[in-house]
C-alpha positions as CSV (number, residue, x, y, z in Angstrom):
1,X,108.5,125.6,132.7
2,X,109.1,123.3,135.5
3,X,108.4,123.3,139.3
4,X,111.0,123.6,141.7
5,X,110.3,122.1,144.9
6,X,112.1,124.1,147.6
7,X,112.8,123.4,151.7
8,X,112.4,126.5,153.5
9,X,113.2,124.4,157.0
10,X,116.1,125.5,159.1
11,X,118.5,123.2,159.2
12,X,116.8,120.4,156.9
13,X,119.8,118.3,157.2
14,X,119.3,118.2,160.8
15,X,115.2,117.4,160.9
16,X,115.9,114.6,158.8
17,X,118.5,113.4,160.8
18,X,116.3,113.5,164.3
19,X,112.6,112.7,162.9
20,X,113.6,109.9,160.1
21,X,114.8,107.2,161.7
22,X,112.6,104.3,163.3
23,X,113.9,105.1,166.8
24,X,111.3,102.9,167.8
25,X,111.7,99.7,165.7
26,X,109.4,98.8,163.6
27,X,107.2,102.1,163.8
28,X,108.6,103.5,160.1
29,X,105.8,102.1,157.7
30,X,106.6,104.4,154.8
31,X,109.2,102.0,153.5
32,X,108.1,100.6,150.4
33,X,109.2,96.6,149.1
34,X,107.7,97.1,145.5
35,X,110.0,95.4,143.0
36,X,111.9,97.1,140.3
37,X,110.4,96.7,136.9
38,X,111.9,96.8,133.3
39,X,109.5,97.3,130.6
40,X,111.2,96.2,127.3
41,X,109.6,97.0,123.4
42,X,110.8,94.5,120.9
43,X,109.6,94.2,117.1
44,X,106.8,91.3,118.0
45,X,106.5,91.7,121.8
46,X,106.8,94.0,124.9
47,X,108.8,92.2,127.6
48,X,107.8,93.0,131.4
49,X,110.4,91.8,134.2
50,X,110.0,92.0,137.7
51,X,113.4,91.5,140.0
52,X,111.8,89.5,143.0
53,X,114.2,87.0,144.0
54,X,114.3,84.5,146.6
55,X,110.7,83.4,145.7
56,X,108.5,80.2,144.4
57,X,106.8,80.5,141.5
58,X,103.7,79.3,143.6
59,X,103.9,82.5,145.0
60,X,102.8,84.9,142.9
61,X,99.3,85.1,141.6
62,X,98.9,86.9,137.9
63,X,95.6,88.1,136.7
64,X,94.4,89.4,133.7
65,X,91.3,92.0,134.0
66,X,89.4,94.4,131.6
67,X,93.5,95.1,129.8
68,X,95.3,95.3,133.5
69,X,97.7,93.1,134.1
70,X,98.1,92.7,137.8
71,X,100.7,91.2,139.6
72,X,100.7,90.6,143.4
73,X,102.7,88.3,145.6
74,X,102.0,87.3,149.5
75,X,104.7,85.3,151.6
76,X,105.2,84.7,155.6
77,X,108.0,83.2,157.3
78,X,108.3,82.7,161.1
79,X,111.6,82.4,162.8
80,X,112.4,81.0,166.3
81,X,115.8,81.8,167.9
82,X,117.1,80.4,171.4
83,X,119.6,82.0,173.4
84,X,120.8,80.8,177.1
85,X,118.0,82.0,179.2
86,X,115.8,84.4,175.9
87,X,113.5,83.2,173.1
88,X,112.9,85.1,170.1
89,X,110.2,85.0,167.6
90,X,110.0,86.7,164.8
91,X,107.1,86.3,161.9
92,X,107.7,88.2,158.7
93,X,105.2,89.0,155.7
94,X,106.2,90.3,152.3
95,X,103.6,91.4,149.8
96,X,103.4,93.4,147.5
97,X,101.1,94.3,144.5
98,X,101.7,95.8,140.7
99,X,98.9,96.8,138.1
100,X,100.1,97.4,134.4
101,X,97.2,98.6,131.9
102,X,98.1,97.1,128.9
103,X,97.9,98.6,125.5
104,X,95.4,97.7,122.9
105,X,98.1,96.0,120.8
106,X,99.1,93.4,123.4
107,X,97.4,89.9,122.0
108,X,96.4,89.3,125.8
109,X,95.6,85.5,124.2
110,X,99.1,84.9,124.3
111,X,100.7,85.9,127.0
112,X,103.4,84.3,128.6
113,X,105.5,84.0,132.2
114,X,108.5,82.8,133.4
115,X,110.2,82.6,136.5
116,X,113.7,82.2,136.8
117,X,116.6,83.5,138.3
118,X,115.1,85.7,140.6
119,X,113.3,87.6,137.5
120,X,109.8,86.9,137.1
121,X,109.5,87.6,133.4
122,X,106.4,88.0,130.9
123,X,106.0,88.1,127.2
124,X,103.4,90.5,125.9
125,X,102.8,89.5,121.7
126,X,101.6,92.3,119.8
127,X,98.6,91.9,117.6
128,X,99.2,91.2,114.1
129,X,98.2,94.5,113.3
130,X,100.1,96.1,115.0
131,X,103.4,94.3,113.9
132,X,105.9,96.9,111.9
133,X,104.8,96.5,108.0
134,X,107.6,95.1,105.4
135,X,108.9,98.2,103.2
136,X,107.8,97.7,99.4
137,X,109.6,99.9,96.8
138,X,106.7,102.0,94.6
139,X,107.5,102.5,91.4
140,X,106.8,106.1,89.5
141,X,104.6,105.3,85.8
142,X,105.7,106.9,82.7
């Protein structure tokens, strides 16, 4: 069974076209900047990439806490622009903030973190017991 969500709105074309825009710039706060993540399974690892580009590593702060992983970043930027007779100023902030509850099989000892590219990368080790078992042939007795 699944749900169907339905609009019973008149028109719902139109509402969205009159009450969604920021006709007053800067109003719209239900944007969200969250970075897109890729969560990879290997053999010996789990690989967790973040696409946050244009950053310093020294930006980001990482932390490890009771097996969630938690990934938050915090940058401003001020901007001054002069025109004939006008001045501008413009600050902007970018933040945002990702927690990832780990499994019980991530070594959390080990972990490691890149940055580069624009892809803020980490490399999750699996316990050794967790680590896929060689196959062994059993043989059948007479």
């Amino acid at each position: 069974m699944s749900l169907i969500r339905r609009n019973t709105d008149l028109l719902p074309g139109l509402w969205n076209d009159v009450f969604t825009p920021d006709w007053f710039g800067g109003v719209d706060s239900t944007k969200s900047n969250l970075p897109a993540v890729n969560i990879l399974e290997g053999e010996t690892d789990f690989t967790l990439e973040l696409a946050v580009p244009g950053q310093k590593r020294e930006d980001f702060n990482v932390e490890l806490d009771n097996d969630v992983l938690t990934i938050s970043m915090e940058t401003q930027s001020e901007m001054d622009e002069k025109q004939a007779e006008y001045t501008r100023r413009e600050f902007r902030y970018t933040s945002f903030k990702r927690a990832f509850t780990l499994p019980e099989s991530v070594n959390q000892e080990d972990i490691k973190a890149d940055y580069k590219d624009g892809i803020l990368r980490f490399t999750l080790p699996k316990k050794e017991e967790a680590l896929p078992k060689a196959k062994r042939l059993i043989e059948i007795g007479k």
